[in-house]
ZAKE-8508 format. One record per residue (C-alpha): residue number from 0; residue in one letter; x, y, z. Coordinates in steps of 0.25 Angstrom, whole numbers, plus 5000, padded with zeros to 4 digits. Each point is the difference from the previous one (the first is absolute). Example, Ala and Ser with C-alpha at 12.3 -4.5 7.8 and 13.67 -1.06 7.14 Angstrom:
2
+-----+--------+------+------+------+
: num : residu :    u :    v :    w :
+-----+--------+------+------+------+
:   0 :      A : 5049 : 4982 : 5031 :
:   1 :      S : 5006 : 5014 : 4998 :
+-----+--------+------+------+------+
This chain:
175
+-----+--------+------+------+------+
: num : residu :    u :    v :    w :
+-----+--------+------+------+------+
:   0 :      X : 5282 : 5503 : 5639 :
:   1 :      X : 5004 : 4986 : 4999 :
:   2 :      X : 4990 : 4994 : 5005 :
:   3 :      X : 4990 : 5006 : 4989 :
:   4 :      X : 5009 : 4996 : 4989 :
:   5 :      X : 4997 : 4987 : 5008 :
:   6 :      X : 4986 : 5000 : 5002 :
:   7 :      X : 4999 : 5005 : 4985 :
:   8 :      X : 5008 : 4986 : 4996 :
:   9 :      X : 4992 : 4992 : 5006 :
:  10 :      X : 4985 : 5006 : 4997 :
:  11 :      X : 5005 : 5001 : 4986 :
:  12 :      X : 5004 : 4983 : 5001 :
:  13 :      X : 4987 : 4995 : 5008 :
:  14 :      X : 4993 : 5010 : 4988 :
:  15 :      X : 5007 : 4991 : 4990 :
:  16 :      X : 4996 : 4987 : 5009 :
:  17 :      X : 4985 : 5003 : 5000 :
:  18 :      X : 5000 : 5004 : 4986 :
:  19 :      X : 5005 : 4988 : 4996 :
:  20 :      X : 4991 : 4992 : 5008 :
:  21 :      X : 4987 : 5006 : 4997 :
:  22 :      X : 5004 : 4997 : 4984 :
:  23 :      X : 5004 : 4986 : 5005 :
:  24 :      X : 4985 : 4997 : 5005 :
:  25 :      X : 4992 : 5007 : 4993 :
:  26 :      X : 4988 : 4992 : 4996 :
:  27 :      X : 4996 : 5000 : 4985 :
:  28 :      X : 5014 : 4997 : 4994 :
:  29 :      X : 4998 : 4988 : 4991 :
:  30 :      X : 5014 : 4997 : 5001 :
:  31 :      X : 5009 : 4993 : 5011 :
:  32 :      X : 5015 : 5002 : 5000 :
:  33 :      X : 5007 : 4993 : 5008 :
:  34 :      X : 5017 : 4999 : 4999 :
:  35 :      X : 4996 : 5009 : 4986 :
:  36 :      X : 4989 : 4989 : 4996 :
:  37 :      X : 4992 : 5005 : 4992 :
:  38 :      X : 4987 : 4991 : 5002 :
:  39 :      X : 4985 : 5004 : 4998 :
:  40 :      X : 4992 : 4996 : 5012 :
:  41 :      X : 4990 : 4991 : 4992 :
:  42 :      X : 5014 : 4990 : 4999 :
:  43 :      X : 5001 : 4991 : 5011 :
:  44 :      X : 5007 : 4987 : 4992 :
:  45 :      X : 5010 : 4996 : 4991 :
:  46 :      X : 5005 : 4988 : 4995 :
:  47 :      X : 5015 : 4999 : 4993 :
:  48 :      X : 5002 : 4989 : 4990 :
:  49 :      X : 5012 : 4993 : 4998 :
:  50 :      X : 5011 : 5010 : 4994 :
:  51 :      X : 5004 : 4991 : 4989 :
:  52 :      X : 5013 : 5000 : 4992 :
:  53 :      X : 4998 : 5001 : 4985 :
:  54 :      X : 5013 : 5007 : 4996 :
:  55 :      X : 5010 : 4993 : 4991 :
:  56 :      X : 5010 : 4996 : 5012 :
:  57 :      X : 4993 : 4995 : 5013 :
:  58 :      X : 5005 : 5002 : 5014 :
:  59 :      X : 4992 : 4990 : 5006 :
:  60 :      X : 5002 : 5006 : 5014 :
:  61 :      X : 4993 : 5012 : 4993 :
:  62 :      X : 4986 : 4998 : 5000 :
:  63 :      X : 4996 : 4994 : 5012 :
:  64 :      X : 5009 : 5010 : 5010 :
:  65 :      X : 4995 : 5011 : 4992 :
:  66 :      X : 4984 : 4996 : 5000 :
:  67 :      X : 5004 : 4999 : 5018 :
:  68 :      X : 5007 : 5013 : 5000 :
:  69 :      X : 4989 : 5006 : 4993 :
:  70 :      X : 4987 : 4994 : 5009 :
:  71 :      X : 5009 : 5003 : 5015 :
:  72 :      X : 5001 : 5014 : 4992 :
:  73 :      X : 4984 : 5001 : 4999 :
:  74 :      X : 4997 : 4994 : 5013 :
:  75 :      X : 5008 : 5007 : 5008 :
:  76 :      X : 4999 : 5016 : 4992 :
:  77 :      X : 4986 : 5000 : 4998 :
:  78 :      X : 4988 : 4998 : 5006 :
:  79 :      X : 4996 : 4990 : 4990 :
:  80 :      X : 4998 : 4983 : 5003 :
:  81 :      X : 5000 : 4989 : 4991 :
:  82 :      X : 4988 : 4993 : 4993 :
:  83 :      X : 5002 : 4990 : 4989 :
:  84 :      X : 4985 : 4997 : 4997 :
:  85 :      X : 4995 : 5015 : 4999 :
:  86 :      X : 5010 : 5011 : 5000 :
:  87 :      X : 4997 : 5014 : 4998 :
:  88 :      X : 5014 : 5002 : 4993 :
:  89 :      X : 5007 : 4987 : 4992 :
:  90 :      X : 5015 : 5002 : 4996 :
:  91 :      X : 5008 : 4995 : 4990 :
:  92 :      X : 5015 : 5001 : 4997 :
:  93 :      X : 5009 : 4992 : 4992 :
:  94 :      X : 5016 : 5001 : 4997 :
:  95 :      X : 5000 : 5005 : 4985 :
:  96 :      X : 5016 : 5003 : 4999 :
:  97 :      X : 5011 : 4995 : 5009 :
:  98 :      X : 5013 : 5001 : 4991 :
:  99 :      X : 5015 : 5003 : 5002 :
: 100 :      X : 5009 : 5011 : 4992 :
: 101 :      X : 5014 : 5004 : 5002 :
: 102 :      X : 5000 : 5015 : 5007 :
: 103 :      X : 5014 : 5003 : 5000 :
: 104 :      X : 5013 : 4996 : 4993 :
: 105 :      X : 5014 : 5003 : 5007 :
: 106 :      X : 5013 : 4995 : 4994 :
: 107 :      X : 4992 : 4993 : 4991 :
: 108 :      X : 4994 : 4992 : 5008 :
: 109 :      X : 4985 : 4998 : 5006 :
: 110 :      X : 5000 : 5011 : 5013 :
: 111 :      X : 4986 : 4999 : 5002 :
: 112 :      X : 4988 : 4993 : 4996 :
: 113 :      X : 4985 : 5003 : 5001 :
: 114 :      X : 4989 : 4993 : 5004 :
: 115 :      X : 4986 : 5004 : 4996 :
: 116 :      X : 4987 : 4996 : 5004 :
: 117 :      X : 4987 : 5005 : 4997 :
: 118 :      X : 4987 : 4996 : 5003 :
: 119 :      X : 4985 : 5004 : 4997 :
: 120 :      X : 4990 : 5002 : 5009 :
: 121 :      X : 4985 : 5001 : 4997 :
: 122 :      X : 4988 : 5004 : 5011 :
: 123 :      X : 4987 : 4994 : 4997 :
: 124 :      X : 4990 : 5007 : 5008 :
: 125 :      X : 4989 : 4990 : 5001 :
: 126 :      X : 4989 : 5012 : 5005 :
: 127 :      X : 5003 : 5007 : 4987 :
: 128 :      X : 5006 : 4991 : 4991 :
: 129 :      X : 5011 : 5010 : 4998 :
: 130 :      X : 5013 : 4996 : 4996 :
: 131 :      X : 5014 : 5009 : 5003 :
: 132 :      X : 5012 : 4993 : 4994 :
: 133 :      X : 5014 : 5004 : 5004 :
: 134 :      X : 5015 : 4995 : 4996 :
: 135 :      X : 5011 : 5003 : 5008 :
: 136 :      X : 5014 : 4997 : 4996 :
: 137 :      X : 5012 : 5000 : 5009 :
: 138 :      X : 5015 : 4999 : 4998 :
: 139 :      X : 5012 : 4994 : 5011 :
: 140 :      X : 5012 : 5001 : 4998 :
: 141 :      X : 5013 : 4990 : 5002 :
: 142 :      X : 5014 : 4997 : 4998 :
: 143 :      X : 5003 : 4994 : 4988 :
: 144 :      X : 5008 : 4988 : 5006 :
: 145 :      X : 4988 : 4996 : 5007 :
: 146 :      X : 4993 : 4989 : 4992 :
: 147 :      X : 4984 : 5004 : 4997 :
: 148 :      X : 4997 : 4987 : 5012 :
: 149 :      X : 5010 : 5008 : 5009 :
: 150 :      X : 4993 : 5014 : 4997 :
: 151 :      X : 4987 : 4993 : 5003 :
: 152 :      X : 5002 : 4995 : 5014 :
: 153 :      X : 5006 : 5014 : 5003 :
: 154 :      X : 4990 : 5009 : 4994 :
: 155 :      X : 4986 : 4991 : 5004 :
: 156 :      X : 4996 : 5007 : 5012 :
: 157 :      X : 5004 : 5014 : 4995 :
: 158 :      X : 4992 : 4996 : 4986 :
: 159 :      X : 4987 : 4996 : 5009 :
: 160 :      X : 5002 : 5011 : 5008 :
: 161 :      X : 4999 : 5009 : 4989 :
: 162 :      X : 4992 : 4994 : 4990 :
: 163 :      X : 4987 : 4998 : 5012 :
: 164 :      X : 5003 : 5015 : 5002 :
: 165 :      X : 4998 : 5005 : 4987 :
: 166 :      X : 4989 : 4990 : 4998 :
: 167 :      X : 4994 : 5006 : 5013 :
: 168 :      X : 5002 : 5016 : 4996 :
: 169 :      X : 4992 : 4994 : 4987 :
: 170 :      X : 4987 : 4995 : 5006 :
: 171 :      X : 4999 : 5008 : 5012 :
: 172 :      X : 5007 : 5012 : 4999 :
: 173 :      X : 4994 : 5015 : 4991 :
: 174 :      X : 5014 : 5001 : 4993 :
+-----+--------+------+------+------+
């Protein structure tokens, strides 16, 4: 009896196995996903311009480490290389709010502050001449006897991170 229940398990698992293989390869899907990219197969290049800072308060830091987050993300989640002369897709981003609030108050004095950067990305498909634009808007989070220079050295990776992620879900993902 054991064995069945066994032999059951595992046709049930190499079932699931071939299933999603088949609908892995199977020819005629104009789409390649890859990591969740979301690319169709007449894409082959991109080419990122410069993520420029337009916001009120400038992080110079920002910009370039977000523009090279953002490329190493492309280059190494998606099938995708880069062409500057000729791409099939051209994408733009810019830093449209980066600006500091008070979160919390305790004891009548700053607990926690804010930080929020947003940024809007637009998708220039150069076969189609179809644009998608997109803004994505990201709060983080510090103690309030941290100066806004302080917060910014503790918060830069965490900030790319999440930012070239977003950015990322944006372009190459169905959400």
């Amino acid at each position: 009896m054991k064995n069945r229940k066994h032999n059951t398990f595992f046709a049930g698992l190499l079932l699931v196995f071939v299933v999603a293989g088949v609908a892995l390869t199977a020819p005629g899907c104009n789409i390649y996903k890859l990591n969740e990219a979301v690319i169709p197969d007449s894409v082959k290049t991109f080419k990122l311009n410069f993520i420029e800072n337009r916001a009120r308060i400038v992080n110079p830091q920002l910009s370039p480490r977000l523009t090279e987050k953002f490329r190493q993300k492309i280059l190494g989640q998606t099938r995708l290389s880069p062409n500057d002369n000729n791409p099939d897709w051209e994408i733009n981003a810019f830093v449209t709010d980066y600006s500091l609030s008070t979160s919390a108050i305790s004891n009548q004095q700053v607990a926690t502050n804010r930080l929020s950067v947003s940024v809007h990305l637009s998708l220039l498909d150069t076969k189609t001449d179809e644009v998608k634009d997109f803004d994505i808007s990201r709060s983080f989070e510090f103690k309030g006897n941290l100066s806004l220079q302080q917060a910014e050295n503790l918060l830069m990776d965490e900030m790319t991170r999440t930012l070239t992620d977003e950015m990322f879900n944006k372009l190459f993902s169905n959400w």
